[in-house]
Each structure stands twice: as structure tokens, then as C-alpha cells.
N, C-alpha and C positions, 0 to 999 in steps of 0.2 A: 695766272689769270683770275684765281679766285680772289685772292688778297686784293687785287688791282677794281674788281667788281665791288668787293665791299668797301675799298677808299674811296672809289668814285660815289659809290651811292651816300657814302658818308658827309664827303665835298658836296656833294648837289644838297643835302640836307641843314648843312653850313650855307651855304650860297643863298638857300630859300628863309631862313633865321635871318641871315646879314639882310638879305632884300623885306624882309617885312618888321624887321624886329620895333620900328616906329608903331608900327599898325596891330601887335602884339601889346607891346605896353600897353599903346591904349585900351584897347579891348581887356586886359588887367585889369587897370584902373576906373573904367567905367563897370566893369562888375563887381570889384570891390564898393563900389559906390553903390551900386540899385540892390548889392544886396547888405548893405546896409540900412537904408533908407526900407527895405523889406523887413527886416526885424524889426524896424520901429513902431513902421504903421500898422504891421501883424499885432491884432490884439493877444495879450498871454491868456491862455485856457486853462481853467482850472481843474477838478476834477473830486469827488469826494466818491469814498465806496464803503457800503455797509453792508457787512456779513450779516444776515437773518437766515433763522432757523424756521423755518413755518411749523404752525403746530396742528395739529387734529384735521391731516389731510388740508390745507389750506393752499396747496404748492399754487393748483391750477388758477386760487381766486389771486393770490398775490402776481403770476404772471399776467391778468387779465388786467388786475389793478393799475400796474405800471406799464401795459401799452396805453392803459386807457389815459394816464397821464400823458403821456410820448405822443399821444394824437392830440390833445389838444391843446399839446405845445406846438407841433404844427400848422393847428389851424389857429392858435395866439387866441386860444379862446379865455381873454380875462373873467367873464364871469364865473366860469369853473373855478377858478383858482381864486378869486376871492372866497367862494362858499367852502373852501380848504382853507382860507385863513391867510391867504397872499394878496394883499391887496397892490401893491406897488412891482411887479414882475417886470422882469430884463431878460427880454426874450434870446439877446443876443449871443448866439454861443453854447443855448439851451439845448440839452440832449439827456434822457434819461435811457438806461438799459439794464437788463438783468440777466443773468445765467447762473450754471451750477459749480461751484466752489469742486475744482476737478484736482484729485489727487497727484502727486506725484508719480513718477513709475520708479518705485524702487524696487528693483526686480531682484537686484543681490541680497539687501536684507530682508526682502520675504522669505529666498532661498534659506537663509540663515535663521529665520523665525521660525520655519518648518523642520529643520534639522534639530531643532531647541524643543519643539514642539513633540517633538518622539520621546522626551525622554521623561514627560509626563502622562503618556500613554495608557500607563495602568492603573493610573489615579485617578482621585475622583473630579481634584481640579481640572480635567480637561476640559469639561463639558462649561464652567466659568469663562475659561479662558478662551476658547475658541468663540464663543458668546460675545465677549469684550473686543474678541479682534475684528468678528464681522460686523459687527456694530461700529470701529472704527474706522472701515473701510467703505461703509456703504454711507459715505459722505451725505447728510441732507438740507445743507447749508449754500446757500444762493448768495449770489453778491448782487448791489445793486448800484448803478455807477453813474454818477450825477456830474455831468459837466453842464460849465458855467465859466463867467469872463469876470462877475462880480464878487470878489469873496467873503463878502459881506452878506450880499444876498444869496450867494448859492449854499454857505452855511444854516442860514434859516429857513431857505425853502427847503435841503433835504431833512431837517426837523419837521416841517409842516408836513410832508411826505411822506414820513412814516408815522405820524400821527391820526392820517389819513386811512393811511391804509389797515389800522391797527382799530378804526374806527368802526367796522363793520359789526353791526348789531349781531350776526345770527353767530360768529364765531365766537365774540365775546360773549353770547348766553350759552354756550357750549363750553366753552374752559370754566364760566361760572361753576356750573354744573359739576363736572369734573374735579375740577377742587373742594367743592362741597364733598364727592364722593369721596376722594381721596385722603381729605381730614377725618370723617365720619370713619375711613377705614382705616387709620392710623390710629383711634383712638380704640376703636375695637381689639384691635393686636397688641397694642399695650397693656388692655385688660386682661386679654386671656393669656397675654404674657407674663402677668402678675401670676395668673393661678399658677400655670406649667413652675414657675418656681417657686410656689409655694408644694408642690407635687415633688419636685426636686430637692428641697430642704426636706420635707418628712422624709423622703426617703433614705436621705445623708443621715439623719439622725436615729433613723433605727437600724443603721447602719454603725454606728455610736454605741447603739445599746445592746445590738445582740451579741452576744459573746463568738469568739473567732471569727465574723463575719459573716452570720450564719441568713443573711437575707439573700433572697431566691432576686433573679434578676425580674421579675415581672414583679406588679404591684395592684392591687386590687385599687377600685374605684368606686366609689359610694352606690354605684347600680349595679355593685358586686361582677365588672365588667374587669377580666386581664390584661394590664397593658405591658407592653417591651420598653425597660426603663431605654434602651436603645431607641427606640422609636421617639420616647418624648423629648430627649435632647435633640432628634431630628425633628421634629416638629416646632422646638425653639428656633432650632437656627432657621427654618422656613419664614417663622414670623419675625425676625430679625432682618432677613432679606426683605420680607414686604414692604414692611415700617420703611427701611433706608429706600427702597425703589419707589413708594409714595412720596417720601419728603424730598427727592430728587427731580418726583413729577411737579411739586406744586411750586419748587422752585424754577423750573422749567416754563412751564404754562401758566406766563403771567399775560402774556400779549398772542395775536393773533399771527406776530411774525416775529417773535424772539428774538432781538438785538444779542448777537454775538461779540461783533465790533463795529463802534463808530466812528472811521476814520476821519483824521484831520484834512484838511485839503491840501492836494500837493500839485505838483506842476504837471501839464499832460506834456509825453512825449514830445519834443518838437517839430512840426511840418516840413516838408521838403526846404520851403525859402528859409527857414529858420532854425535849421538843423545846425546848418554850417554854412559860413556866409563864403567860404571859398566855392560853394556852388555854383555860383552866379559866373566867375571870372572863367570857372572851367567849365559851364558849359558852352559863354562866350568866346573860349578858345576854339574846344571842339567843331562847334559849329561854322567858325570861319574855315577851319582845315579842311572838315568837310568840302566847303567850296570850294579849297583852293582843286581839291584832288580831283571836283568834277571839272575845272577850268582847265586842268592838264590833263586829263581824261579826253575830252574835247579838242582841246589844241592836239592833243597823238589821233586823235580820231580823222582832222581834216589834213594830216600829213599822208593817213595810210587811204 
């Protein structure tokens, strides 16, 4: 009885194919058609995204900055965006947005970073290293993602845009500043990095001159002051890490939002109609089956 219940149900589901299979095709071919004709008239979206780094606490102006763009792309307000330097705008398709460049979860090689990370424990490199690694982790790079229909103009409006934003008077006299400071104290560490080795050469040399080695590790200094020759070569390499952490600053903080990457424009995902054009034929099947099942739904309803 089982076998005989699953032929019949299988015959009745041949029977209901043989009876509509005209009314199938077409419904096929007319969804292969509308969604065809749907990829056409679907305009393609483009999309550009640039990685910034905001510099001297700026995070809050640059999200402020680019709602403030996003609204008066809503409301197509051209005079804004001429006084940015867009004179000719194609609203159509226009959308700007920003967020936080979110790390990956790699949970197994941090386990293994941490495992790495014991076996320089009693070193001095730790305090480097664990430095470098929360500093790579604490990601503070934003993306900012510019869709557009035009690739011509959504290429130059996201230049005008970040020209714009990069324009704010009070952060660019604040990085001025800043690099003032930063060279002024790059030039200073170099000088007094002159003496410390000029402090280190005499000491090598009478080093040289007293017989079997006979110089005390401290060294006297012209205000008759004792210093630990261990101490000055730590005091080098302090000013050596300065000097490198300033000329990393002032190549850092040239702009108000630091251009990490400026990407090329590429194609945005595809929309429902244009994902895949056999969408169309099979939700046009679906939807007739649907009927059919409430029309024999209906017809067992007025038998029982």
C-alpha cells in the first residue's frame, strides 16, 4: 500500500505537468523575457571606497562631515556642492556612507601569537612588542563608500569629497602645528644625539689608552656630575626611537583624514532582478503552483 500511495502520488504529479506543461513553458519564457528586459533597464551601480585614517582626534568631524554630504544629497541640494567644487552633479544613484574598517576574527592565530609571545617573557622586547600588537589591533581606519551610476563623475566627485573634507581650517592649523613641533624636536635629538656620541667616542678612546682596560664604568662630565656609561647608551637608543616616532608622525599627519587607499571603482553587488535572470521564470513558476494548490485546496474543500 505504501509503494502504491507513492506511484499514485507520483502519476497524479505527471498527470498535473502533462495537463499544464503549455501553461509552464510559457510562464518560462515570459520570465526569461521580463527578466531580461530587467537587467537592461536596471541602471549598473558603481561604487568607490577609500580607507582614511583620521588624524588628531578628528573621527567625530569626519562622521559629521560625510552625513552632512548624505543630506544634501537627499535633499539635491546643488549649491552645496558647487561651493565643493561640483558643478555638474548626477544625483541618480547617489549615496555616500562611512564606517569602521573591522578586523577579522582570527581567534587561532592570536592563540598562537600568545603562545610565541611567552617565550619572550623575560626580555626586554616585550614591552615593544606587545605595544606593536595593540596598536595593530586597535584598528582606526574608516572606510568611506561612494556609490554612483556615473563613472566618470563618481570618480571626481569622490576627489572633491575628500578634498572637502580635508579642508577644515581648525585641523589643518593643528597638524600645522604639530609638524612644526615635531621637526623642531627631531632636530633637537639629533643634536644632543651628536654630543651622547661624541660622550661615547671619548670614552672608547681612553678606553684605548689606559692600559689593561683600566677605565671605571662611570664617566665624569664637565659639572663634575657621574654618569652610568650603561645609562648613556640607554639614553641613545631613547633618542633614536624619538627621532624614528616623529618622522613617522609627520609623515602620517599631512591631511585631516589620512588617505590610506584610494580605491578604483568597481561593480556593486547585484540587486534581486539582476542577480540572476532565472529569478523571474522561477518565481513565475512558484507563484502559479501556488495557485494551483489553492484551486485543489478549494475543489477538496467543496467535496468534504
Amino acid at each position: 500500500r505504501g509503494f502504491n500511495a507513492i506511484f499514485r502520488w507520483v502519476l497524479r504529479v505527471f498527470l498535473y505537468l502533462k495537463k499544464n506543461i503549455l501553461i509552464l513553458i510559457g510562464l518560462l519564457v515570459v520570465g526569461l523575457v521580463i527578466g531580461y528586459v530587467l537587467s537592461k533597464i536596471t541602471a549598473k551601480k558603481l561604487k568607490t571606497e577609500i580607507i582614511v585614517n583620521p588624524q588628531l582626534e578628528s573621527k567625530n568631524y569626519l562622521y559629521d562631515a560625510v552625513n552632512e554630504i548624505q543630506s544634501n544629497i537627499l535633499v539635491k541640494d546643488t549649491v552645496f556642492f558647487k561651493s565643493i567644487g561640483v558643478d555638474a552633479i548626477d544625483f541618480n544613484g547617489l549615496e555616500i556612507t562611512i564606517g569602521r574598517v573591522l578586523e577579522e576574527d582570527n581567534s587561532e592565530s592570536d592563540l598562537q601569537f600568545l603562545e610565541l609571545l611567552q617565550t619572550f617573557e623575560k626580555t626586554d622586547a616585550i614591552s615593544d612588542i606587545v605595544r606593536a600588537e595593540l596598536k595593530n589591533k586597535s584598528s582606526l581606519n574608516h572606510r568611506i563608500t561612494i556609490y554612483y551610476e556615473d563613472v566618470r563623475f563618481g570618480d571626481e566627485f569622490a576627489k572633491k569629497v575628500i578634498t572637502y573634507i580635508n579642508s577644515n581650517e581648525y585641523f589643518k592649523g593643528l597638524i600645522e602645528v604639530r609638524r612644526t613641533n615635531a621637526t623642531n624636536r627631531i632636530k633637537e635629538n639629533e643634536d644632543l644625539l651628536k654630543q651622547v656620541d661624541n660622550i661615547i667616542v671619548n670614552y672608547t678612546n681612553g678606553l684605548a689608552t689606559k692600559p689593561n682596560g683600566a677605565v671605571g664604568d662611570r664617566i665624569i662630565l664637565d659639572n663634575q656630575e657621574q654618569v652610568n656609561i650603561a645609562d648613556i647608551f640607554e639614553y641613545k637608543t631613547q633618542l633614536i626611537q624619538d627621532i624614528e616616532s616623529k618622522k613617522l608622525e609627520l609623515e602620517q599627519q599631512t591631511e585631516v583624514a589620512s588617505i590610506i587607499n584610494f580605491g578604483k571603482p568597481q561593480a556593486v553587488q547585484k540587486s534581486f532582478f539582476r542577480k540572476n535572470i532565472i529569478l523571474m521564470p522561477v518565481l513565475l513558476l512558484v507563484l502559479f503552483l501556488i495557485l494551483s494548490i489553492i484551486r485543489f485546496l478549494d475543489a477538496r474543500s467543496k467535496i468534504l
